[in-house]
Each structure stands twice: as structure tokens, then as C-alpha cells.
C-alpha positions as a printed NumPy array, in Angstrom:
array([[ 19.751,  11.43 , -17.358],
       [ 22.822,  13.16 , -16.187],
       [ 25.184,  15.084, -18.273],
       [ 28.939,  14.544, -17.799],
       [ 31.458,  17.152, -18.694],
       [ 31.328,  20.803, -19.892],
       [ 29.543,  22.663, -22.37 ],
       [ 31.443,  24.013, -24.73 ],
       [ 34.387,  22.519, -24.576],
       [ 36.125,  19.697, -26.882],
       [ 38.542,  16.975, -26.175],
       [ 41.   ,  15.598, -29.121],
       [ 40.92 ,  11.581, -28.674],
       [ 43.528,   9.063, -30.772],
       [ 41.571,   6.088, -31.732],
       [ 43.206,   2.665, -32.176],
       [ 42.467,  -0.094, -33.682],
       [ 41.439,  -1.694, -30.41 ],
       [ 39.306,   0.959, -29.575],
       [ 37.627,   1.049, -32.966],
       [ 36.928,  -2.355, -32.591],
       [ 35.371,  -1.926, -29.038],
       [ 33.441,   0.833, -30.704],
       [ 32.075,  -0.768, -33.079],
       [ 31.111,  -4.018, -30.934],
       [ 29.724,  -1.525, -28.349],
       [ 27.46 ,  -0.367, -31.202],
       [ 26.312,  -3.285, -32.239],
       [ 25.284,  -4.16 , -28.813],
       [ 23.321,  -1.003, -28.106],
       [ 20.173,  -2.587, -29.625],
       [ 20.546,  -5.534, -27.449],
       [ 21.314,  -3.37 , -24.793],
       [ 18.099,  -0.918, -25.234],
       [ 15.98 ,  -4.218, -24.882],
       [ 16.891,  -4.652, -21.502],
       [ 14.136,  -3.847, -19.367],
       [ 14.43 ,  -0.892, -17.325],
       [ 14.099,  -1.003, -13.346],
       [ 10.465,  -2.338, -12.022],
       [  9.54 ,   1.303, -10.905],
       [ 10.864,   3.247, -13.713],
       [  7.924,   3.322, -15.763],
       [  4.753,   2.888, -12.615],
       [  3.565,   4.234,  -9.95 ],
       [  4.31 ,   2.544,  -6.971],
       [  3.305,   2.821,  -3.455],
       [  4.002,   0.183,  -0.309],
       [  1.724,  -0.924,   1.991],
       [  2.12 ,  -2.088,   5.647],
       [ -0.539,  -3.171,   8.218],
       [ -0.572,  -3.795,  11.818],
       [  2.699,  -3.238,  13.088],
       [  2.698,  -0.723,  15.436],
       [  3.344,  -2.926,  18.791],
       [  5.949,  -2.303,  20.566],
       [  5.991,  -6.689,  22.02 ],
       [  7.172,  -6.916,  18.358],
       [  9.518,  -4.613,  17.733],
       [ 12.062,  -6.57 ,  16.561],
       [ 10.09 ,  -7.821,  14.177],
       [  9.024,  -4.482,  12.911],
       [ 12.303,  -3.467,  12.684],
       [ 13.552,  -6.194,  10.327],
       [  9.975,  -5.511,   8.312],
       [ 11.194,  -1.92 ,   8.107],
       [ 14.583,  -2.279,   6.553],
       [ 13.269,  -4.612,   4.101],
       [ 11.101,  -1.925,   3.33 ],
       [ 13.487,   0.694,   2.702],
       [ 15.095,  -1.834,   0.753],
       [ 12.304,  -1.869,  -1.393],
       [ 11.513,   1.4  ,  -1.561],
       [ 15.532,   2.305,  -2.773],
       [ 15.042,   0.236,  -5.684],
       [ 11.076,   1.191,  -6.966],
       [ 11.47 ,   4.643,  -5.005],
       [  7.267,   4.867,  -3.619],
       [  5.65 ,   8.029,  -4.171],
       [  3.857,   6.998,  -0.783],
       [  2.949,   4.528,   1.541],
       [ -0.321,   3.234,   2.632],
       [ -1.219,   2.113,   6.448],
       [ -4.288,  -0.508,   6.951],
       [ -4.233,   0.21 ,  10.175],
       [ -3.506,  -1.103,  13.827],
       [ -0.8  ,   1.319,  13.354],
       [ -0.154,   1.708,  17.319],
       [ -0.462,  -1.283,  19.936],
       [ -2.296,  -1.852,  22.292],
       [ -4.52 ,   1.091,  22.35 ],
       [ -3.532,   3.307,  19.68 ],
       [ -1.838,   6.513,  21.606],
       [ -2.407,   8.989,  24.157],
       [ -2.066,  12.355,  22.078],
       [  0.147,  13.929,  19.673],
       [  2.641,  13.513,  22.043],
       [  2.409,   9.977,  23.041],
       [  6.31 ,   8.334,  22.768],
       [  4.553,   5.415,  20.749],
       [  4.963,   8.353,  17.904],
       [  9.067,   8.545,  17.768],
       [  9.522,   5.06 ,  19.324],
       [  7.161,   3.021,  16.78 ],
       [  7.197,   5.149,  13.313],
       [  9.569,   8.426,  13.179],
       [ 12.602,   6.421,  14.65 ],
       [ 11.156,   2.779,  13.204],
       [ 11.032,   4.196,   9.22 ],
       [ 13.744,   6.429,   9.454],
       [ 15.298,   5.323,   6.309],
       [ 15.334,   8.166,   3.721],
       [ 13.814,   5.991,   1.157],
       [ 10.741,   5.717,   3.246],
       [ 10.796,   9.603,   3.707],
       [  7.558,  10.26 ,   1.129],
       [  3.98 ,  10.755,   2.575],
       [  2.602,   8.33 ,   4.643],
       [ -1.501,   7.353,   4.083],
       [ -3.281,   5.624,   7.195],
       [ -6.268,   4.129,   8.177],
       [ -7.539,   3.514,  11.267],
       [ -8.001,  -0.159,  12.92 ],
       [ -9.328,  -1.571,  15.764],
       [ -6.331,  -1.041,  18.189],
       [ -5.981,   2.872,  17.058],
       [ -9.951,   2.95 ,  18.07 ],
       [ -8.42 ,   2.108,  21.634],
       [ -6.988,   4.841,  21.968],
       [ -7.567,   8.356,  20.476],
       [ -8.034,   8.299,  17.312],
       [ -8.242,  12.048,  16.642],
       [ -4.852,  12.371,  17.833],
       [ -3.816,  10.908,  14.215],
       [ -5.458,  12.731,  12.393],
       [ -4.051,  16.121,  14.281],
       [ -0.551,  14.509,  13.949],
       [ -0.466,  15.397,  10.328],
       [ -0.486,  19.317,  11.526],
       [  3.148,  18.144,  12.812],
       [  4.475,  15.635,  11.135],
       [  6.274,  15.843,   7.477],
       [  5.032,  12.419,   6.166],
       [  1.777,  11.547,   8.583],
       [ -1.561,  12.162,   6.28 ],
       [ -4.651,  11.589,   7.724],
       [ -6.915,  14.767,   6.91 ],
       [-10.499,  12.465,   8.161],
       [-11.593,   9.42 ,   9.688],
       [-12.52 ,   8.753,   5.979],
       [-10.819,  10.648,   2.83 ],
       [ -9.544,  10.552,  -0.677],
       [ -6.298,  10.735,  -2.516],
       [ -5.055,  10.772,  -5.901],
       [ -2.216,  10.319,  -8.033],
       [ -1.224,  10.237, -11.808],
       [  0.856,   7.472, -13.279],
       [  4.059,   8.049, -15.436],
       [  1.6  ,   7.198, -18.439],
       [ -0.737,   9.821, -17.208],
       [ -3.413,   7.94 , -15.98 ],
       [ -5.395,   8.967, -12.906],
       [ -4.899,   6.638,  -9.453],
       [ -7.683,   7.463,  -6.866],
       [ -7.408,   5.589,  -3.205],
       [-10.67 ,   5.778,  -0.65 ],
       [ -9.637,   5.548,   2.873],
       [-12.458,   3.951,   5.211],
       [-12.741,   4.263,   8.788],
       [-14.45 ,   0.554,   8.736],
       [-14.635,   0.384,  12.656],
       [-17.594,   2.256,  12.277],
       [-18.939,   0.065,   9.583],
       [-18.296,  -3.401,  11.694],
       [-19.825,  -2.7  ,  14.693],
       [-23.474,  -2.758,  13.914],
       [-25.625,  -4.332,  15.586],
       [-27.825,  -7.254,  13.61 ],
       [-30.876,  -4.589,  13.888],
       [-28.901,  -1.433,  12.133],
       [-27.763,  -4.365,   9.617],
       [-30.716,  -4.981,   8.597],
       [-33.234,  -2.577,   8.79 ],
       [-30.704,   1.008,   8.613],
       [-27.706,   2.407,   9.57 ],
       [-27.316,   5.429,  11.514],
       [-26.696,   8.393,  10.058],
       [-23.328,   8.666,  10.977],
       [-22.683,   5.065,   8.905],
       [-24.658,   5.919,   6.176],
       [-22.996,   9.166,   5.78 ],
       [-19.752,   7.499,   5.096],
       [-21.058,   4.655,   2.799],
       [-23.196,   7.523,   0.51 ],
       [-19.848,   8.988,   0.586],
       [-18.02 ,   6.328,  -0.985],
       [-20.488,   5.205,  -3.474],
       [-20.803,   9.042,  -4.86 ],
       [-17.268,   9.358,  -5.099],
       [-16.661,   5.716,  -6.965],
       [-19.517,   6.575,  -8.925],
       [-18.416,  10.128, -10.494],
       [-14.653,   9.28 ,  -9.841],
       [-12.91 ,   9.652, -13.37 ],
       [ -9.776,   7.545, -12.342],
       [ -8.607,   4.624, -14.603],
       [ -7.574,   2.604, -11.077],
       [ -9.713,   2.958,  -8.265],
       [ -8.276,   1.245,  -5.012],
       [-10.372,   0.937,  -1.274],
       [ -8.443,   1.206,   1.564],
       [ -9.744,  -0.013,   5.131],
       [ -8.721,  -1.711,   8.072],
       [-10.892,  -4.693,   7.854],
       [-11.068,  -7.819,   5.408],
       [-14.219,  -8.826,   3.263],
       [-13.012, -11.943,   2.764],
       [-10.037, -13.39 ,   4.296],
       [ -8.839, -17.123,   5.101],
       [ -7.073, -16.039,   8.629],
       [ -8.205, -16.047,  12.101],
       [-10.481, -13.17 ,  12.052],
       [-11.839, -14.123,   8.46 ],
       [-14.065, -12.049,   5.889],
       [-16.635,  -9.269,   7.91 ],
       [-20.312, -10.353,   6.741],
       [-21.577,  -6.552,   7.041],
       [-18.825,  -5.158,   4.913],
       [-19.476,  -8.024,   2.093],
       [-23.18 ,  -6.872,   2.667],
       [-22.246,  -2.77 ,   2.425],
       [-19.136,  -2.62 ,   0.672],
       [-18.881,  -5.525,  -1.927],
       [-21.806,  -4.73 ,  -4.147],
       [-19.983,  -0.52 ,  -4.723],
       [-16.733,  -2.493,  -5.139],
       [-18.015,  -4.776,  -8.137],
       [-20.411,  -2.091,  -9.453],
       [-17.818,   1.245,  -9.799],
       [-15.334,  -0.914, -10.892],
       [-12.389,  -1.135,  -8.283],
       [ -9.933,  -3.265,  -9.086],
       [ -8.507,  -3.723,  -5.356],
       [ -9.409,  -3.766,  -1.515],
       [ -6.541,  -3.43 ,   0.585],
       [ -6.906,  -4.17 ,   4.383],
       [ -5.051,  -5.815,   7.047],
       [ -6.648,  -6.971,  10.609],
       [ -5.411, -10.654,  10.039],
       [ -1.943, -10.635,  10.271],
       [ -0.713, -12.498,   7.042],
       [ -0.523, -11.879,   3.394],
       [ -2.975, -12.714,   0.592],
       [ -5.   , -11.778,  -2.378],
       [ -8.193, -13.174,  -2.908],
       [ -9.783, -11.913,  -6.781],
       [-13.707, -12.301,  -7.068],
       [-15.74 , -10.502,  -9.479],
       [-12.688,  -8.689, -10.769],
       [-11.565,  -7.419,  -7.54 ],
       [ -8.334,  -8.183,  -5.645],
       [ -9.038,  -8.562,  -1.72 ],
       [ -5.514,  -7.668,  -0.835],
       [ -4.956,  -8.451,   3.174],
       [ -1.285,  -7.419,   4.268],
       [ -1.497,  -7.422,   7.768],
       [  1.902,  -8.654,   9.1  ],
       [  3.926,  -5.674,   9.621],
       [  5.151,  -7.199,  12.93 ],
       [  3.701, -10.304,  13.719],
       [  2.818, -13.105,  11.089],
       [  0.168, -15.686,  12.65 ],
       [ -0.715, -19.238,  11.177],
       [ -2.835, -19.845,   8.181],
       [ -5.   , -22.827,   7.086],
       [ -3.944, -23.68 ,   3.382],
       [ -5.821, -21.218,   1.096],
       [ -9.707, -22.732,  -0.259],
       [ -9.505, -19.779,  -3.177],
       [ -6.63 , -21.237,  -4.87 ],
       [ -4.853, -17.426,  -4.681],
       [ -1.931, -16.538,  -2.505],
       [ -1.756, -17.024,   1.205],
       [  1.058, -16.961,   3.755],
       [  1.982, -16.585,   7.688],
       [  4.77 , -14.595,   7.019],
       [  6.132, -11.349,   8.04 ],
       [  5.944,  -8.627,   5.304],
       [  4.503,  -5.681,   3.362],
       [  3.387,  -4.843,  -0.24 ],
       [  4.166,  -3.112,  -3.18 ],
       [  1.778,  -1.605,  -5.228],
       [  3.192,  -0.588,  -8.988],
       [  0.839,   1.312, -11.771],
       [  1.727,   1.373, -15.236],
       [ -0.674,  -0.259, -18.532],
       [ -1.235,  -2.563, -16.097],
       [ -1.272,  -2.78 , -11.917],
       [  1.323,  -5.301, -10.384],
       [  0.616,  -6.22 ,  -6.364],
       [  3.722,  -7.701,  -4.865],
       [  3.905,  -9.407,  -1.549],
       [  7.308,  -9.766,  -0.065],
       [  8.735, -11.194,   2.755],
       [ 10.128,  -9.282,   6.028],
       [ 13.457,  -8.643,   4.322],
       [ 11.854,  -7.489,   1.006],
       [ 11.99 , -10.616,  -1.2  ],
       [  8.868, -11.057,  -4.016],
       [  6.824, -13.548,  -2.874],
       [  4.433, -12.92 ,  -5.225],
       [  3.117, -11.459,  -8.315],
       [ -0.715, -10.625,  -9.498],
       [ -1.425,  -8.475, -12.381],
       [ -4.332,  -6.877, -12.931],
       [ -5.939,  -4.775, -15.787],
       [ -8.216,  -2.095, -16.219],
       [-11.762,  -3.039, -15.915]])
């Protein structure tokens, strides 16, 4: 709240009996007033969420995506923004220097509102490429923050309860062959899975929320991954998490099963066609993005390329 005026000083006023009145009607309203909700954000957390819009064949599209998000994000102000990945098309970039850096994110989100820190993940296309050179971006870049293939973040509500977000590397995780599947990963694999399930486990966060690139269930073209229902699913039901976030298939939905929301937002800038959803949730080809807002309760938000709710889930802590 911001104070008007000096301290310390006084001002003589002349009331009249038209300003009395308007005094006293403006104090009888200030209970009506004071039940007015206060702005979405005011009281949450709130992060956005973007997949799969790094390519430059779509930039147009990307761009229109991106001023609906700072839309958005002048309104609920984000504390960050999470990436699910393909965040550079067609094969991720060169180096830290690659042009796909200032052409496709610094000079595509410049928009102060999207100015806080910016949480990736790595998909398929960024695998193309170099994928270290994302991770050593953050070592230049104010918002980029991508300390691991696979990490950890968290975040306290207004409320004061704890937010914790795992970020996968599920690339790894989806390329097994039917033998490591079924009989063991390799060490490399299993290191990242024992990784996840010890943090989930002894994490003392009210909202736990699993970040990675692909779906584990999904109603678009590339559809749910059978290993990562097989690995993932059973830690995801088990510690408690009450949503996946991914992108891959480039369209919006939210699938809930066993108490968790499969959130798939991966039309950052290009929105493909989707058979009508079998789960009776939400599902649409559209361009768009996410918001993510924590309070007594979480609220996922899908909106549209031009940042209008299409919409609403809420979802309590399990």
C-alpha cells in the first residue's frame, strides 16, 4: 500500500453537506467494497508455463503466444516461468552463442513482466542439438535456470506453504530399449529415477509438482509414453504429487487420475489437431500457455494465444 502525502503535516478541509453525505455513503459502502475479491494473484503463487515453442517456422505464432503472456503475467505478476521443453527448433542450438538464443527467447519474451527466472527442461528437439549449452547459458543469462539435466526448485506461497518442482530430463527415460524396460535400467537411468523417488519421498512441501518434457498420458498425436507410466506413475501416486506438467504434443489438456493432474501444454507456437477428449477433462488444438496459481488451494489455467482463460481446475492438497 502506498502512502500519499507528507508526514507531519495537516490540511484544514470545509465539509458540506454534499460531502458529508458522500462520506457517509462512501462508508457505508466500504464493507461492500472490502468483499470484493482482490486480483487472482494477490494472494498465490503463480508461475506460467510454456512448451515447445522455440521454432523459428513459427515465429509468428510465438510471438502472439508471447504477448499474451506478458499480458498475463502484468496482471498475476509470476514469480517464474516453467519450460517443458522443445525450447529451440529444429535441433536445439549450437552453443551459448547460437543466434537461436536472442532471436527465439531474449528478444521473443522481452516484455518486463516476463523478466523473472525462467525454469527449463529439456525435450527431444534440445537433445538435437547440445544440450549442455543450456545448462551453461544460465552462467550468462539473468533469467535462464538450468543448473542439471535433472534438478529441484522451491518456493513458498503467500500463506507460507512450501512449493517444490522436480525437473526431469525424460529423454533419457524414453529411450529404452524393451530389454532395459524390463529387466534394468542403466545406471545412468536409474540414477535419476532413485533421485526423484528420494527426493518426493523426504520432500516436506505441501505441493509437489513434476516437470518433464514428455506426457504419461496424453490424447494427441504422440500420446501417453508406456515406460514413463511404468517408471514414473507409481512415485507420482505414491509421494503424493498433485501435478505432471509436460508438453511434446502440441495442445493443451489436463488429464486427473489417481489424484494427479497430467497437465500437457505444449503449444507455445504451433497448436496441432486433437481427437475429442475419451477422459472427459479438458482438451484443445489451440495455441497457448498456462498459469499455475498456489494459495489454500492450486488453480491450473489454460489460456489461449492472446491470454484468455480457457480453463479452470482446482486442486487440493492430498
Amino acid at each position: 500500500m502506498h502512502r500519499s502525502g507528507r508526514e507531519g503535516s495537516w490540511t484544514t478541509t470545509t465539509f458540506t453537506r454534499r460531502s458529508l453525505l458522500a462520506l457517509a455513503a462512501t462508508a457505508l459502502a466500504a464493507p461492500l467494497l472490502r468483499a470484493v475479491p482482490a486480483a487472482a494473484g494477490d494472494d498465490a503463487l503463480v508461475f506460467l508455463v510454456i512448451g515447445d515453442w522455440g521454432d523459428p517456422a513459427h515465429a509468428s505464432d510465438l510471438r502472439r503466444v508471447a504477448r499474451g503472456m506478458a499480458r498475463t503475467a502484468e496482471k498475476l505478476a509470476p514469480a517464474f516461468v516453467v519450460s517443458v521443453g522443445d525450447n529451440f527448433y529444429p535441433g536445439g542450438v549450437r552453443d551459448t552463442d547460437d543466434p537461436l538464443w536472442r532471436e527465439m527467447f531474449e528478444d521473443m519474451f522481452d516484455a518486463a513482466a516476463l523478466g523473472c527466472p525462467w525454469y527449463p527442461v529439456l525435450g527431444n528437439h534440445d537433445h538435437k542439438g547440445n544440450p549442455e549449452a543450456e545448462i551453461l547459458y544460465s552462467a550468462s543469462s539473468r533469467r535462464w535456470r538450468m543448473p542439471a539435466r535433472y534438478y529441484r526448485h522451491t518456493a513458498t506461497t503467500p500463506q507460507g506453504a512450501a512449493l517444490e518442482l522436480f525437473f526431469l530430463d525424460t529423454n533419457a527415460l524414453v529411450r529404452l530399449n524393451e530389454f532395459q524396460k524390463w529387466v534394468r535400467y542403466p545406471q545412468t537411468l536409474r540414477e535419476q529415477v532413485r533421485w526423484l523417488e528420494e527426493g518426493l519421498k523426504t520432500s516436506p512441501a505441501n505441493w509437489k509438482v513434476v516437470v518433464g518434457h514428455h506426457p504419461l498420458h496424453s490424447g494427441g498425436f504422440h500420446g501417453g509414453e508406456a515406460t514413463l507410466q511404468k517408471i514414473l506413475e507409481p512415485l507420482l501416486v505414491r509421494y503424493r504429487v498433485q501435478a505432471y506438467i509436460n508438453g511434446h504434443d502440441h495442445h493443451l489438456e489436463r488429464i486427473e487420475r489417481d489424484g494427479v493432474n497430467y497437465v500437457t501444454c505444449g503449444s507455445g507456437s504451433e497448436a496441432r489437431p486433437v481427437p475429442t477428449s475419451r477422459d472427459g477433462h479438458f482438451l484443445a488444438a489451440r495455441l497457448g500457455f498456462a498459469s499455475i496459481l498456489i494459495g489454500e488451494r492450486m488453480e491450473i489455467r489454460f489460456h489461449d494465444a492472446d491470454g484468455a482463460v480457457l480453463h479452470r481446475a482446482y486442486v487440493h492438497r492430498r
